[in-house]
C-alpha positions, 0 to 999 in steps of 0.5 A: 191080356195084350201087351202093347210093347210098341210106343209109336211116338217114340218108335226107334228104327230097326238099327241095332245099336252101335257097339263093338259088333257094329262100331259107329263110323265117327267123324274126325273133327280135329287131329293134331300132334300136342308134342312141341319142334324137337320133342322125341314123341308124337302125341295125337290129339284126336275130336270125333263127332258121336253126333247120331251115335245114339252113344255116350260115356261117363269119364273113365270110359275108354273108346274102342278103335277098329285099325287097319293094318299097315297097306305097305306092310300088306303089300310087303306081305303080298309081293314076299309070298307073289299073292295075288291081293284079288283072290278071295279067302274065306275067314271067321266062323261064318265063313265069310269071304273076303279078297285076301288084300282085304282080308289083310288089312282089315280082318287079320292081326299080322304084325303079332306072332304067337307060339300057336302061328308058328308051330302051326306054320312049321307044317308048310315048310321044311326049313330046319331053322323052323323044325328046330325052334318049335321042339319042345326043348326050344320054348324060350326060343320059340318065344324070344323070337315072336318077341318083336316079330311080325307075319313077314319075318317068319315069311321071309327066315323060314321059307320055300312055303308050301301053302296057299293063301287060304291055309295061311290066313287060317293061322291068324288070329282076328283083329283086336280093337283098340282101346284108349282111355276117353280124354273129354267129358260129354258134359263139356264137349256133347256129341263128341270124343276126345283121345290122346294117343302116343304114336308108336314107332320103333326099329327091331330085327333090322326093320321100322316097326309101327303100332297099328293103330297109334300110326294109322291116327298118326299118319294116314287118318285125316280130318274129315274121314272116319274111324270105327268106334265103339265105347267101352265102359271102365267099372273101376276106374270112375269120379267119386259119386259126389262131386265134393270129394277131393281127387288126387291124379298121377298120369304121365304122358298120354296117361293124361287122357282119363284126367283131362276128362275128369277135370272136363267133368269138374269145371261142368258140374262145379263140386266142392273136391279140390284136384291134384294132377302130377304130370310128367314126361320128357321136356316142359318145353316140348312134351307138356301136354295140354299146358295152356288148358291145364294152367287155365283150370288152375287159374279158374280153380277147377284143377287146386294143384298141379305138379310136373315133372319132366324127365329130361330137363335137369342132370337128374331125372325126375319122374312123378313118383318123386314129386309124390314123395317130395309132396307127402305131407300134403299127399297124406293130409289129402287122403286122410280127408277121403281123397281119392287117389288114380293112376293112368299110364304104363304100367311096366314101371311108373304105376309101380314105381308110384305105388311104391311112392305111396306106400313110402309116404303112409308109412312116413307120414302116418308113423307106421310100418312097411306092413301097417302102410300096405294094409291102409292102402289096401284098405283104400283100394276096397273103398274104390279110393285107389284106383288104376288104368294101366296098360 
């Protein structure tokens, strides 16, 4: 008996198909900032073109990013230890070689420090600073330090070196992708993928520090050239199976990203659920993300309510979890219906300070206990009614 495994008409050429491994060089099509004159952020929107990808997503999905690091924080480096960028070093398991400029930018994670890094580092030096912060009595310290810190610090405090380039790069860990929650619906926009990515920028320890990818978008990618992607699929973080489910959805600055998605996908498929979205960041002025496309859903009546709130523009601050509060009749009524409820964003302080809210508005609006309130919304998380992409 032969199996015939081939289907000429339909035969696929021998490319291995894009994934994190072999990430698919997108094209940007559009990258702009979404924050207005005198806002204190800057939120990129980004379009790439999948278009021969072969890839695709459903909303919830997130897009992994392949960065490259800083080139003048690779020069700062280079010029600290007088590297030569040429000469090659050998790295990963397969033991590829790479000239160390490249090795830098590209391969090697250099603006985090871990525990690991320095007390492996302390072999190459016999700085006393160095000696004393990896003993086993100095663990806080130790972490304190790599806290805010990158490679060129613990160059520059804890020199003369004696190493080369090769053993230190041997203490590095790989670059890691980056992921963001997709802001784009197939349905609505084919072949492409929309982010929403917040730069990061901030000063530490007397230096600018940058987030490694947020800046490389922000900064020195242009429309026209190419980022590495792959897609990453999000299991618990998806629309209802059917399209009549009412959707409520709390995502703060760039945690609009999944919902603009998810409202994509609505407008497409034209279900019966109605939508909720809380928005809120620093000023309605310069910092409401999206506002002419999200006023436009709820004209078109896609998006059923919309609530901001914005931080910055009153003598007291108002967050989401507030007007999650100041709407809980109507929130409750929602979920006693089968809504579903989401939440994108930090998750440090705003997803606890909206659980909190939630549990707040079960107990009140559904006359039960603290306890009683906890368990229903225990009891949605188990449905898949209440879900979280936080980070």
């Amino acid at each position: 008996m032969h199996l015939i495994l081939e289907n000429p008409k339909n035969a696929k050429s021998d490319v291995m198909p894009f994934s994190r491994t072999n990430p698919f060089q997108a094209k940007v099509l559009k990258n702009n900032n979404l924050n207005g004159t005198g806002s204190s952020k800057e939120t990129r929107h980004i379009e790439l073109s999948l278009k021969g990808s072969g890839l695709s997503y459903v909303p919830g999905d997130a897009l992994g990013i392949m960065p490259a690091n800083d080139p003048e924080l690779v020069a700062s480096l280079l010029k600290e230890m007088e590297w030569n960028e040429e000469a090659v070093v050998t790295v990963g398991k397969q033991g590829e070689e790479l000239p160390l400029k490249q090795a830098l930018t590209t391969y090697f994670e250099i603006t985090l420090l871990t525990k690991k890094i320095l007390q492996q580092a302390a072999a190459f030096t016999e700085n006393e600073g160095l000696q004393k912060l990896v003993l086993v009595e100095n663990t806080a310290q130790l972490k304190e330090y790599c806290y805010g810190r990158d490679l060129l610090d613990m160059l520059r405090d804890f020199g003369p070196w004696k190493a080369s380039a090769q053993e230190f790069v041997s203490l590095l860990r790989k670059m890691t992708p980056r992921l963001y929650s997709i802001a784009s619906s197939i349905a609505a926009n084919p072949d492409e993928v929309h982010l929403t990515i917040g730069a990061v920028r901030y000063t530490a320890h007397g230096r600018d520090r940058k987030g490694v990818c947020s800046v490389l978008c922000a900064e020195r990618v242009q429309e026209g050239e190419t980022l590495p992607v792959f897609v990453q699929a999000n299991k618990h973080f998806h629309l209802p199976e059917s399209q009549d489910q009412d959707i409520i959805m709390v995502g703060p600055g760039t945690g609009i990203a999944p919902f603009r998605s998810f409202i994509q996908e609505r407008a497409v498929n034209k279900g019966a659920g109605r939508s909720w979205l809380f928005f809120g960041d620093q000023h309605a002025a310069s910092d409401f993300l999206y506002q002419a496309e999200l006023e436009k859903y709820q004209q078109d009546g896609v998006l059923t309510k919309l609530d901001t709130a914005f931080s910055r523009d009153g003598a007291q601050k108002v967050y989401v979890q507030h007007k999650i509060l100041e709407n809980s009749k109507e929130l409750f009524e929602w979920l006693e219906k089968g809504a579903y409820f989401y939440v994108c964003g930090d998750k440090e302080h705003m997803a606890k300070d909206v659980n909190e809210a939630l549990i707040s508005v079960i107990e009140k609006e559904g006359s039960m206990t603290r306890d009683a309130a906890e368990v229903y919304l225990k009891d949605l998380q188990k449905q898949g009614r209440y879900q979280r992409d936080v980070y």
